[in-house]
N, C-alpha and C positions, 0 to 999 in steps of 0.2 A: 849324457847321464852317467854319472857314478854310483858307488855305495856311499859316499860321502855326500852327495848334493841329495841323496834319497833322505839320508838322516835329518840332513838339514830342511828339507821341504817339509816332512813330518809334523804337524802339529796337533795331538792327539787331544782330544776333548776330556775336562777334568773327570774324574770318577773318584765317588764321594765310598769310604770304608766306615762303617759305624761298628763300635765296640758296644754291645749290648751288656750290662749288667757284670759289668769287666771283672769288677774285685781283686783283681790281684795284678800290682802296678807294674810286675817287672813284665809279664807281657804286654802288656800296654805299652811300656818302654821300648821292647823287643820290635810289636809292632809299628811303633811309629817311626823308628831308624830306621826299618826296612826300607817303609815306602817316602823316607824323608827324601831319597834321589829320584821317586817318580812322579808321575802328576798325578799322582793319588792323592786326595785329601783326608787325615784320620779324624774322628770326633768319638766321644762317648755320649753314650746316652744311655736313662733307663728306661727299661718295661716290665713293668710289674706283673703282666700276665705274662712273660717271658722266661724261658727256662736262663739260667746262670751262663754267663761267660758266650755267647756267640758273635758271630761279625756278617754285618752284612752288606753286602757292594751295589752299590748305586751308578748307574749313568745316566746325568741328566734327569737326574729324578726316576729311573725308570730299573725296578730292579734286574739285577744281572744274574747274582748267588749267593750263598749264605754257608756259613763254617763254623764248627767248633773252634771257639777260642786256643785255646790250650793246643789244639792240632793245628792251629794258623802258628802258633808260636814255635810248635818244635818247628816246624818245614823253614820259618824264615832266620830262624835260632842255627839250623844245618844239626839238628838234634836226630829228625827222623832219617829212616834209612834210604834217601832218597837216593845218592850216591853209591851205595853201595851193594845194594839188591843184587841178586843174582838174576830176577826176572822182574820185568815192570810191573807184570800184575800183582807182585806182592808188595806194592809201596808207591803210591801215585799221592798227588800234588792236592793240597785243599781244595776244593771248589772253586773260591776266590782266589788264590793263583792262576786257575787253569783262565780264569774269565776277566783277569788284569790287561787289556788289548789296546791297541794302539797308543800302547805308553809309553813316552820316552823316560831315558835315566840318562845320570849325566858323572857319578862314580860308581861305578860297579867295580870290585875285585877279580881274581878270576873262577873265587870258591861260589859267587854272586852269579857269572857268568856259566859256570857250570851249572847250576840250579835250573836256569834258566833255559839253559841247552836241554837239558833234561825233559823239560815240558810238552816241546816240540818232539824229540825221538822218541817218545813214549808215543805222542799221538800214530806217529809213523809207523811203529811197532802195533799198536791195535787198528791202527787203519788196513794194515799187508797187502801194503802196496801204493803203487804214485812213485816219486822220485822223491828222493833228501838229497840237498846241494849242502854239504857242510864244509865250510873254511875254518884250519887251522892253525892260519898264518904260517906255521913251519910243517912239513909233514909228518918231520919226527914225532910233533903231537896223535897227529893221526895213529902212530905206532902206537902208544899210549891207548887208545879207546879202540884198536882194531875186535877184539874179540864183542863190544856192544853193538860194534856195528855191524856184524857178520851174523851178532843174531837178529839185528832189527831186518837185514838183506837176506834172511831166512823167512823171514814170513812173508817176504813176495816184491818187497822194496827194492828198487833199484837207486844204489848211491856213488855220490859224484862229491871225490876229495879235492880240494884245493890248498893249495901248498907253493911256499918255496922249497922247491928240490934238494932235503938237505939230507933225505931218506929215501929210497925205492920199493916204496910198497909193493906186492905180488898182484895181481890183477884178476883174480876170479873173474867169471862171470860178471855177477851182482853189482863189480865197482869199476868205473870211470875215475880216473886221474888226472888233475889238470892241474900239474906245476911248472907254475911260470915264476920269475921271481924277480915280482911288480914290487912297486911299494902300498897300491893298494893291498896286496893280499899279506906281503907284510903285516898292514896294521889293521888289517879286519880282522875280526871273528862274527861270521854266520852261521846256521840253522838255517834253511828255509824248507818247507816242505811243500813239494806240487802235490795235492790229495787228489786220490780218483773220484772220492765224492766230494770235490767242491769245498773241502773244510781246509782253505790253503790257510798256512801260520806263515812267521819268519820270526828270527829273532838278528837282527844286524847291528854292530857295533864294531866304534874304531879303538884303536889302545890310544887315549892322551896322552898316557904317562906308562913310568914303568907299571906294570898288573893295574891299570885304571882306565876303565871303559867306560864311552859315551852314547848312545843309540836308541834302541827302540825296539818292540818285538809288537806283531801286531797279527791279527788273525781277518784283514781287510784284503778283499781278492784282488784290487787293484792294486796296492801299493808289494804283496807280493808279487803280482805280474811284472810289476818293473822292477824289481827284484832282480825276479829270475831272466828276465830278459836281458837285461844287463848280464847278467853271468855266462846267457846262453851265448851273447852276442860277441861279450868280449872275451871270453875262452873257450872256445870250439872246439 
């Protein structure tokens, strides 16, 4: 088992996005490029007893969650402060993002990728505690996001870096280090989170191209178990 044969085994069930009462096309636009890389399907429709502009997520016929249009759009637009917040609880993800699961995508960038990452450390940050296993192909990335992760490892989390060695992070407490320098870890980028209550996620992806990823993020306990077992198994 890989993180590549995990992505490739993946086949996640379609789930249907309805733009209710849209009127205003550029998000409609916005929203349908978004999810044009995943196995989301977008439609419109109307409802007349329905307030203006909402979206609502479908699996299988079965509802999942429901969003402000306009607030679907900044978040996948990279309009809201998703990025940039100094604490998560002041800026978290539409509804129907947090409940987009076992999707795959097939070009992501890495401003896409990071959103995406986002979702997951948020949870891990209101969870406090469990473990987060994040790969960031190089460690010097790790440099890059050390002070988010130090505060998600402040509220009870213990995290685990993966890397090639091309930076020597310091080693608190809170963080595990495992730079080897595979070509898997090269061309991945993960999230995964083992949650204390059972609400495990992942988000796993390879780089195809230069800044273009292909993968999947899912909130399914099994397909993160082998996940992590893979990570557990093949970097000790």
């Amino acid at each position: 088992m890989t993180l590549s044969s995990i992505i490739a085994d993946l086949r996640g069930s379609e789930q249907t996005l309805t733009l209710y009462n849209a009127g205003d096309d550029a998000a409609v636009r916005a929203v349908r490029d978004h999810f044009a890389v995943q196995n989301v399907a977008v439609r419109e429709a109307d409802a007349p007893a329905g307030p203006d502009g909402f979206a609502v997520l479908h699996d299988g016929g079965e509802f999942v969650a429901a969003s402000d249009l306009d607030e679907l759009r900044r978040s996948v637009s990279f309009e809201a402060d998703l990025l940039d917040a100094p604490d998560f609880a002041e800026a978290s993800p539409p509804d129907v993002l947090k409940h987009v699961s076992n999707t795959t995508f097939s070009t992501y960038d890495r401003r896409r990728m990071i959103l995406a990452s986002r979702e997951i450390e948020e949870r891990a940050w209101r969870t406090a505690g469990g473990e987060l296993h994040a790969g960031f192909q190089a460690l010097s990335r790790f440099r890059e996001q050390w002070e988010l992760y130090a505060r998600i490892a402040h509220r009870g989390v213990d995290v685990h870096a993966y890397g090639v060695p091309d930076w020597r992070p310091p080693e608190p407490d809170w963080l595990t280090v495992r730079a080897e320098d595979t070509p898997e870890l090269r061309e991945s980028w993960f999230v995964v989170f083992d949650a204390p209550d059972g609400e495990d996620c992942a988000l796993v992806a390879e780089e195809r191209g230069p800044g273009e990823f292909a993968g999947f993020w899912t909130y399914d306990d099994e397909i993160v178990g082998d996940a992590l077992a893979h990570l557990r198994s093949t970097y000790p």
